[in-house]
C-alpha positions as CSV (number, residue, x, y, z in Angstrom):
1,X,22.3,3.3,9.7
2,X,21.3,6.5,7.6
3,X,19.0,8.4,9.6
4,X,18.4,10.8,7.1
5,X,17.3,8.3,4.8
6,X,15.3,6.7,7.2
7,X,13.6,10.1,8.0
8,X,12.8,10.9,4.4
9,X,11.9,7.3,3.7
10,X,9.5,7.6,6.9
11,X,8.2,10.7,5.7
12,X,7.1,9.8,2.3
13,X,5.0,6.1,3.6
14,X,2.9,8.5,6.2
15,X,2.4,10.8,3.8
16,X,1.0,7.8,1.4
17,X,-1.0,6.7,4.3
18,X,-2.2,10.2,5.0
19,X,-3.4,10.4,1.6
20,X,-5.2,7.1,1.5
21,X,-6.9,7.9,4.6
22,X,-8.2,11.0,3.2
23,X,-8.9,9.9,-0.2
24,X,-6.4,12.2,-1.7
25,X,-6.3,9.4,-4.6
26,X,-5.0,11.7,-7.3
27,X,-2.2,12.4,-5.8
28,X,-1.4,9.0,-4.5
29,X,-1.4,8.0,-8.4
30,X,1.2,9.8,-9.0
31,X,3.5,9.0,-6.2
32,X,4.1,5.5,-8.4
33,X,6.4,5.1,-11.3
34,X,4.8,4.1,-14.5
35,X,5.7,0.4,-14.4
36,X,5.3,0.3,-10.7
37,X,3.1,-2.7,-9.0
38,X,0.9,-2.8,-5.9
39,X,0.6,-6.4,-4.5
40,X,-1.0,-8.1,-1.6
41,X,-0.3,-11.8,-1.7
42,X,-2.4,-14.2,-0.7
43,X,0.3,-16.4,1.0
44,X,1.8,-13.6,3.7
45,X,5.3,-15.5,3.0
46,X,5.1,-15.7,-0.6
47,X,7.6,-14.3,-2.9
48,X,6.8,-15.0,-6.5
49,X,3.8,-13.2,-7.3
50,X,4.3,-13.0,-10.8
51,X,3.2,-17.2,-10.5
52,X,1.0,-17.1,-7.7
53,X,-2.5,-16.0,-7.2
54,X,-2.6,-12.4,-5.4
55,X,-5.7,-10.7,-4.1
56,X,-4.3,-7.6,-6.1
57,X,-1.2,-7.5,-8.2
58,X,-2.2,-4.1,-10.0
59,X,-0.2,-2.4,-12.6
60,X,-0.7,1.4,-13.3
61,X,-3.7,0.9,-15.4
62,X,-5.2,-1.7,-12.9
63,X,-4.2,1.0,-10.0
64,X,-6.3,3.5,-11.9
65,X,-9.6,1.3,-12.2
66,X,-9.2,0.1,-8.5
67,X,-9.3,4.2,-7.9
68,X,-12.5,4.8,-10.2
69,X,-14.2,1.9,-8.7
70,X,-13.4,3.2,-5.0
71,X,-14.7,6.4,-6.0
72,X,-17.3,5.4,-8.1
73,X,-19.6,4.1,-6.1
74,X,-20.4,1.4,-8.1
75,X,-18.7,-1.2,-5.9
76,X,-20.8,-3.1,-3.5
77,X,-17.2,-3.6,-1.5
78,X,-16.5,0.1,-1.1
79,X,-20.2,1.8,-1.1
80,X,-20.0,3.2,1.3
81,X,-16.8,4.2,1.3
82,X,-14.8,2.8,4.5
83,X,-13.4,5.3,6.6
84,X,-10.0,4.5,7.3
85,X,-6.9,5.2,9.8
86,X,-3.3,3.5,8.9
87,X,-0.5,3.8,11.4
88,X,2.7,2.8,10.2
89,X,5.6,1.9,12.5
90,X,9.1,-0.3,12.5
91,X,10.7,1.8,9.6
92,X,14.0,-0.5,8.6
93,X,15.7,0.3,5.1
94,X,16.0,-3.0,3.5
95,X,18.9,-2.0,0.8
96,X,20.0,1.6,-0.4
97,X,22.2,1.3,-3.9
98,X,21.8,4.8,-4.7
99,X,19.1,4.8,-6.8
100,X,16.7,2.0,-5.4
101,X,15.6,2.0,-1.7
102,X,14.0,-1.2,-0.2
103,X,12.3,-0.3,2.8
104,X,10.3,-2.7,5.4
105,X,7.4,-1.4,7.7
106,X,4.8,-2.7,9.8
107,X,1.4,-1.2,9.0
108,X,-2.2,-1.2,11.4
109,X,-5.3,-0.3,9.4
110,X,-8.6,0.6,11.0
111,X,-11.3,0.5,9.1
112,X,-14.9,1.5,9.8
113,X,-17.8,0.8,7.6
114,X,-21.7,-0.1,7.9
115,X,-21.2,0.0,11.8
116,X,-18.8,-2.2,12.0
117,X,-14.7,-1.5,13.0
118,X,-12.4,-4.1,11.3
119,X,-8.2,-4.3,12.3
120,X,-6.1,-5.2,9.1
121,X,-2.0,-5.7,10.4
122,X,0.2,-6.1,7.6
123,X,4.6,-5.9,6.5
124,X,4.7,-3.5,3.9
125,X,7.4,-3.8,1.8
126,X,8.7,-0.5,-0.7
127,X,10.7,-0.5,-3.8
128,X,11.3,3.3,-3.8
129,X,13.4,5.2,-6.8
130,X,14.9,8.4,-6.2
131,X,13.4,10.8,-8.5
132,X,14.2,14.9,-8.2
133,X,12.0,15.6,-5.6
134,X,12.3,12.8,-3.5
135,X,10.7,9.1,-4.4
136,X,8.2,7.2,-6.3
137,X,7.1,3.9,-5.4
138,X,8.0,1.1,-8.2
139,X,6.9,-2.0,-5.9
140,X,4.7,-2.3,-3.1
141,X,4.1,-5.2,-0.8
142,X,1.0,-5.7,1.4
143,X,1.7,-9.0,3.4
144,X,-1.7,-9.2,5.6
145,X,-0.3,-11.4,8.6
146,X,-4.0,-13.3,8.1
147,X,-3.8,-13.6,4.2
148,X,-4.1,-16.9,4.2
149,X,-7.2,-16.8,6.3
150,X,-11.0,-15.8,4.9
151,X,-11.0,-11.7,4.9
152,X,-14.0,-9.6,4.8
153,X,-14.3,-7.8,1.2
154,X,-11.3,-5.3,1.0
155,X,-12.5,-3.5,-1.3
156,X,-10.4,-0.1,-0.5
157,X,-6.4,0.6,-1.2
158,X,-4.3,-0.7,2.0
């Protein structure tokens, strides 16, 4: 095991989460690679999301709009905005070629909004490239353990 590449690995997610939590959205933007995706599957065991229905399979155009409409308060889902906390544990890297890293993690969302606090558990699973100053995320996978289940609007970024 490479626990300097966990550490940096581990870094880099709470520092996503950090900035999701504190709707440093700009910045998250740019953590991606241009043809990066964000996905969370409807079935928490699927694998081929390119043929399966996803509640968000989000390229960077479709990452930027799901930003503005956060934001924007336009949304019934997200106005107001949920206020949210993320704690990220069980850091395991997946696969390490040298230029990819897979990395696995287990992911507990709070999320409080119009009075009400709601738990969202989830795997995450990250396709990072190594880049100069560190990573960028090219893949992204949000597998809700309840997916499959009926979910309240999530109408911000997990």
């Amino acid at each position: 095991m490479d626990l300097q590449l966990l550490q940096e690995v581990t870094a880099f997610i709470w520092q996503e989460g950090d900035m999701l939590d504190h709707g440093e959205y700009d910045s998250w933007l740019r953590m991606w690679t241009e043809k990066g995706t964000y996905i969370i599957p409807i079935d928490p065991r699927e694998t081929d999301f390119e043929n399966t229905l996803n509640y968000a399979y989000d390229d960077h155009h479709m990452r930027e709009l799901r930003v503005q409409r956060l934001i924007g308060g336009e949304s019934i889902s997200t106005s107001p905005q949920p206020r949210t906390v993320r704690m990220q544990s069980r850091f395991r890297v997946m696969r390490d070629d040298g230029h990819y890293v897979t990395v696995r993690c287990a992911q507990s969302v709070r999320e409080f909004r119009k009075e009400s606090l709601k738990f969202y558990s989830a795997d995450l699973t990250y396709d990072l490239i190594r880049c100069e100053r560190g990573f960028k995320i090219h893949r992204k996978v949000i597998s809700l353990i309840n997916s499959d289940d009926a979910l309240a609007g999530i109408g911000y970024i997990l």
